[in-house]
N, C-alpha and C positions, 0 to 999 in steps of 0.2 A: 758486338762482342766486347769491345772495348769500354763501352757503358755497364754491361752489367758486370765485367771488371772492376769498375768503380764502386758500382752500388754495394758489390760483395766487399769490397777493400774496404768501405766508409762502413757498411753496418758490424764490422769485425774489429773496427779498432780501438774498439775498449780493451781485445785481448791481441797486442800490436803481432807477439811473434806465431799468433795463428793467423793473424790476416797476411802477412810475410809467406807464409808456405802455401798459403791458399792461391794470393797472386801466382806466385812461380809456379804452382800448379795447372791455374789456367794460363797461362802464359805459356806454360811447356805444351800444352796439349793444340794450344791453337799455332804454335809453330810446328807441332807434326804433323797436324792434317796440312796444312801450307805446305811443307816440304812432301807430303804423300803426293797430295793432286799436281806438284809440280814435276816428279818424278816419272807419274804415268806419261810417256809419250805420247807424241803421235801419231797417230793409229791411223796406216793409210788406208785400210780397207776397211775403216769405220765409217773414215772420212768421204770416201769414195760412195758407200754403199749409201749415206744417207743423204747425199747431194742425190743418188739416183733415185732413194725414194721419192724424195720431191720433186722429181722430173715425172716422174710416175702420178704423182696425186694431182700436179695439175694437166696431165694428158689426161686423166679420170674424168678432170672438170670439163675438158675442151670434149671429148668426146657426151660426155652427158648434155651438157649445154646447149653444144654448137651441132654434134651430129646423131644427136638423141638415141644413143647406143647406150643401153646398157649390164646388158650379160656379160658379152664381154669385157667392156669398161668396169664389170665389177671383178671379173677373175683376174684383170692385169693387178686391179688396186692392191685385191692380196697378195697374189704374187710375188709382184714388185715391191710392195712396202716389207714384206717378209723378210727379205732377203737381207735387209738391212738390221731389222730387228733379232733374226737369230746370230749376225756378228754380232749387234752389241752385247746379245744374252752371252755370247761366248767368253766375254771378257771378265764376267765372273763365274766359269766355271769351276766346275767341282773337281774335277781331274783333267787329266789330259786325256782321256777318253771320253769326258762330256763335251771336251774344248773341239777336238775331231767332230764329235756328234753333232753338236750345234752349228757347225761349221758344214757341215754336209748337207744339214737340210737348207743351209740358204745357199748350197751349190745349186742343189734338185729345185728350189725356187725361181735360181736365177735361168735355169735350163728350161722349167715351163713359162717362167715370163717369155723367153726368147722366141717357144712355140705361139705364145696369145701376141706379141707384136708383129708375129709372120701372119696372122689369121686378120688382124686390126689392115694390116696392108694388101693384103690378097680379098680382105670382103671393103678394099675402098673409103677406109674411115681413118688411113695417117696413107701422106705418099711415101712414095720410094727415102727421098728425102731425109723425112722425119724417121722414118725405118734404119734407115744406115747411120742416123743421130742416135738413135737410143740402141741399137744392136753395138755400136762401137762402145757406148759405156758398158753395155752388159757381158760384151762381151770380152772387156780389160775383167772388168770384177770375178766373169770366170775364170780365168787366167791366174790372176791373185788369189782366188779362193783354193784352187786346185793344187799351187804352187805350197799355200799353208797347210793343207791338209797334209799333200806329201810329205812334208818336212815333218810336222809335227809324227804322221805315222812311224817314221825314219827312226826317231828319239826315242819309240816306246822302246824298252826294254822285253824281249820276249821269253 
């Protein structure tokens, strides 16, 4: 950015008080996107969700790989990566009733991943183990998901 800051600055300065505003132009503009992305916090049930997808995509691998499953290895991969991808989609929602909506379908996500890793341990392809490893993150994420929904329902105005 800062280069082609220059290049505009050098090919404008035959006309010096339009390369001036031109600068402070982009100069304003690349300090408000800085200030924008530093404003957005952090987002713990983004942060959460997409640590679990990738808990998720390499259990896909281990199970395809290692225990050559994969029907079910493919219903968790939706699942589980879903759940992650409808928070993020949440975070630009259109209203606060898309923000609820998006938010509910990676409840209903994280609730049938919960059913496909009880099925993954009952047909013998994760142990006990590994079942209580990935139910205790799934099962904080519904926690937190349930927790936003409510609130944000709480807010609507009826």
């Amino acid at each position: 950015l800062l280069t082609a800051i220059y290049c505009i600055f050098n090919s404008c300065n035959r006309h010096t008080h339009h390369s001036f505003y031109l600068y402070n132009l982009i100069l304003y503009l690349y300090n408000l996107k800085t200030t924008l992305m530093l404003q957005r916090k952090e987002n713990i049930i983004l942060t959460k969700t997409e640590a679990f997808s990738a808990r998720i995509v390499n259990m896909y691998r281990y199970l395809v790989e290692v225990k050559h499953e994969h029907i079910i290895a493919n219903q968790i991969l939706r699942s589980g990566t879903s759940i992650g991808a409808n928070t993020a989609e949440s975070r630009n929602a259109q209203s606060k009733i898309d923000f609820i909506h998006k938010l509910s379908i990676a409840l209903k996500e994280a609730d049938e991943t919960e059913y496909w890793l009880k099925m993954l341990n009952s047909g013998h392809y994760i142990t006990d183990r590994q079942l209580q490893s990935m139910m205790n993150d799934n099962e904080e994420i519904i926690r937190i998901l349930t927790k936003i929904i409510k609130t944000s329902k709480s807010s609507l105005v009826p």
